[in-house]
N, C-alpha and C positions, 0 to 999 in steps of 0.2 A: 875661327881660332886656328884651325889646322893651314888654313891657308900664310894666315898671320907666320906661322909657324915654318913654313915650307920655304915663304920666303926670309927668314932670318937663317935658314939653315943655308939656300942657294949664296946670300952675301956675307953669311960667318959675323953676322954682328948680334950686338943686345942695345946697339945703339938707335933705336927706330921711334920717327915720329907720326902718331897717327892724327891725319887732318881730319877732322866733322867738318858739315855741313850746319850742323844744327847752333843757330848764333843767340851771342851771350848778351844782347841789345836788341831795343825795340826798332831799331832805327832803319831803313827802307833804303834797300839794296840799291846803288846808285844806276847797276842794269836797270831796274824796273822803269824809275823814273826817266831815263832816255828813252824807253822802249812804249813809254805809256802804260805798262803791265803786262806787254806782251810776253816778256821774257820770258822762258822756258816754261810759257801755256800750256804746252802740248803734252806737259809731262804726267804721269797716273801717278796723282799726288797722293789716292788711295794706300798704292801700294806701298809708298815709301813711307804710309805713316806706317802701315804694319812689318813695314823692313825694322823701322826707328823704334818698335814697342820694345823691341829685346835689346834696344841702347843701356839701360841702366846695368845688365847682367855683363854685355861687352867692355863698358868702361871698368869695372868694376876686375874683370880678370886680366886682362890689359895689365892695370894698374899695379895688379898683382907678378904681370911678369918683365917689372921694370921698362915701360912702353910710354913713351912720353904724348899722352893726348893732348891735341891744341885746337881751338875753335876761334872762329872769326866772329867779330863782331857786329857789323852791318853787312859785310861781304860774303864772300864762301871760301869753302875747304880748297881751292884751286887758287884763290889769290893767300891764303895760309903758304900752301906751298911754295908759291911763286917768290916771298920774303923768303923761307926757310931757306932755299936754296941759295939765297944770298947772306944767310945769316951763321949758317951752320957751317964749322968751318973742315976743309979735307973735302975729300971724294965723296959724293953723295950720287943715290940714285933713285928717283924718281918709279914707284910701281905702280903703275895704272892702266885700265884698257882705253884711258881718256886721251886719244892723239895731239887733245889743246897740248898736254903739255911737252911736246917737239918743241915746241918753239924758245924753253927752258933752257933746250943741250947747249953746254958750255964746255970749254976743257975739262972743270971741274964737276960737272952733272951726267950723268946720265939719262935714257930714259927704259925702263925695263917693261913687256907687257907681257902679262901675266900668262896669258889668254895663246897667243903667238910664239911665246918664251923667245921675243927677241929682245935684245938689246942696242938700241941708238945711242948713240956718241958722237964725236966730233971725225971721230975717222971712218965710220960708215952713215954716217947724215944725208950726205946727196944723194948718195946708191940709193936709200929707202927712200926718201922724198922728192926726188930730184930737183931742189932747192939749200936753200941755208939756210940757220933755225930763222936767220935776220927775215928771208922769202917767204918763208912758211907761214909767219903772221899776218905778213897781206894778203897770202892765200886764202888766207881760214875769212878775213874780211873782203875780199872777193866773192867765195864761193858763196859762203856764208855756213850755216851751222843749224840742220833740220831739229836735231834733237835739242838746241836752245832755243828753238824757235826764232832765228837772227836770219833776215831774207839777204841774199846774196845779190851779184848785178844780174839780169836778168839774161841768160845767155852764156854766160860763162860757168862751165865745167871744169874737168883738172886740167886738162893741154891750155885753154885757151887762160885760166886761172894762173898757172906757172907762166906762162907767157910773160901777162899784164901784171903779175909779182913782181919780176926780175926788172921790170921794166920803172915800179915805185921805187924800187930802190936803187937803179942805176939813176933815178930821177928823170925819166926820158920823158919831156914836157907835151910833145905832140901824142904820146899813146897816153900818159897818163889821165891830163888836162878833161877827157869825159867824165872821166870816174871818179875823181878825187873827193867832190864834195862826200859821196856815196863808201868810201873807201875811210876815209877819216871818219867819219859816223859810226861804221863800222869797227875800227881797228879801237876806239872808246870798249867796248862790248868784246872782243877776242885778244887784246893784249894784257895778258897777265900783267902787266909791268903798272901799266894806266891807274888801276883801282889803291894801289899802294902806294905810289906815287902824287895821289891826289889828297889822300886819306889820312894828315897824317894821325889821327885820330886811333885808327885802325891796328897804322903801327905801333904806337904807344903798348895799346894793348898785346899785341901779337911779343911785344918786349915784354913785359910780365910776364907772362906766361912762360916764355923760354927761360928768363931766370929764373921763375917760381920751378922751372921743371927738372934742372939739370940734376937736383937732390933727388931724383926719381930709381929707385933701385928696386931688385927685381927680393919677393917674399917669394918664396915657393911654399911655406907654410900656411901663408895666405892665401895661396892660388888654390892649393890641392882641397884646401876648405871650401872654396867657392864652387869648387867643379864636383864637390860632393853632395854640394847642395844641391846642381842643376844636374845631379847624375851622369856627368860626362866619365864615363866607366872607362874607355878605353883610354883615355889621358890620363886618368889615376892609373892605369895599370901599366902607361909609359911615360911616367911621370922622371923619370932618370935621361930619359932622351929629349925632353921639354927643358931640363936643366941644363942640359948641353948645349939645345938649340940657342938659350937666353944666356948662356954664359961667359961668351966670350964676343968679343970685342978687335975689329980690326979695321971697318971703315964706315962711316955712316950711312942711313938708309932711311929715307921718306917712304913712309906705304900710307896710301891713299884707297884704303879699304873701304870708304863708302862708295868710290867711284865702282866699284864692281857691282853695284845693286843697281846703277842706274843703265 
């Protein structure tokens, strides 16, 4: 909560949407099924169920401080955002210590990390990655990606990765031509774009939800109730600076609050 808080206070809005992980369908992550079930194996699936036990009391005060939750339905919280940021309209900025989503930055996007308190944009982009968000995708499907468990080309690090990036996308046939089959495989499984693009199932719903959400306004009477029941004392005793923080409104803000647990 306080974090929730700290950053609606750093971007001056009440306009914030928070993405789940946790999907609203039975249906079998289209990763999984390219990956065989590899896909993010390696994760302590323990702990994130006892991060998710205290979900019902988060949604619940959230909702109470006018915070627009949205869940995916076969996918995850990272293709949520990846629509959002095409959907939501004005300045948005992206908070997560999740680097996937660099590849996001638009004129219009941001990317904020919480962790680093930096900010990527379109005018300091190369400086931090020394690529373009367009490079950075082949990157991530180059190197590959340890904590999803997605194996990279075998040899290739960050020099030689931006290299053979730069190189998919000037389309240069004699460097690319090894790696393509391996690289296309890949960019299925790290292009945000690919799963909502294919899905349009996914989208359908990811559209409900935003209209169903926009009526979402912030109770403080409801909240202070909730935080009295979970004993969060010192937010009842700065409950005038929590009004402040959700009160006002001046550019839009994705926070992607589950990604800090992982």
């Amino acid at each position: 909560m306080r974090t929730i808080k700290a950053n609606a206070t750093t971007f001056k809005t009440n306009k914030i949407y928070l993405a789940w992980d946790t999907k609203l369908t039975n249906q079998v992550n289209f990763r999984k099924t390219l990956t065989e079930g590899t896909y993010k194996g390696t994760r302590d699936h323990e702990r994130n169920k006892s991060v998710y036990s205290l979900m019902p009391e988060a949604l619940k005060c959230t909702r109470a401080l006018g915070i627009k939750n949205i869940f995916p339905g076969s996918l995850e919280a990272d293709d949520v955002i990846s629509w959002l940021t095409k959907t939501v309209p004005g300045k948005k900025t992206i908070v997560s210590v999740d680097n996937d989503f660099a590849q996001l930055v638009s004129p219009e996007v941001s990317f904020y990390n919480p962790i680093k308190k930096t900010v990527v944009d379109v005018n300091n982009f190369e400086e931090c990655f020394k690529l373009t968000p367009k490079e950075y995708v082949y990157f991530k499907a180059i190197v590959g990606d340890t904590s999803d468990n997605i194996n990279g080309i075998e040899g290739f690090g960050k020099i030689k990765g931006i290299k053979l990036a730069k190189a998919f996308v000037n389309n240069d046939s004699e460097l690319i031509n090894p790696y393509k089959e391996k690289v296309e495989e890949n960019l299925k499984l790290v292009d945000l774009s690919y799963g909502i693009n294919n899905t349009p199932a996914e989208v359908e719903l990811y559209n409900q939800q935003y209209l169903e959400l926009q009526s979402t306004k912030a109770n403080f009477d409801m909240f202070k109730t909730y935080c009295e029941e979970l004993e969060f004392v010192t937010i009842i005793n700065e409950l005038d600076k929590w009004k402040g923080a959700f009160g006002k409104s001046m550019n839009e803000s994705i926070v992607d609050f589950c990604k800090m647990f992982e």
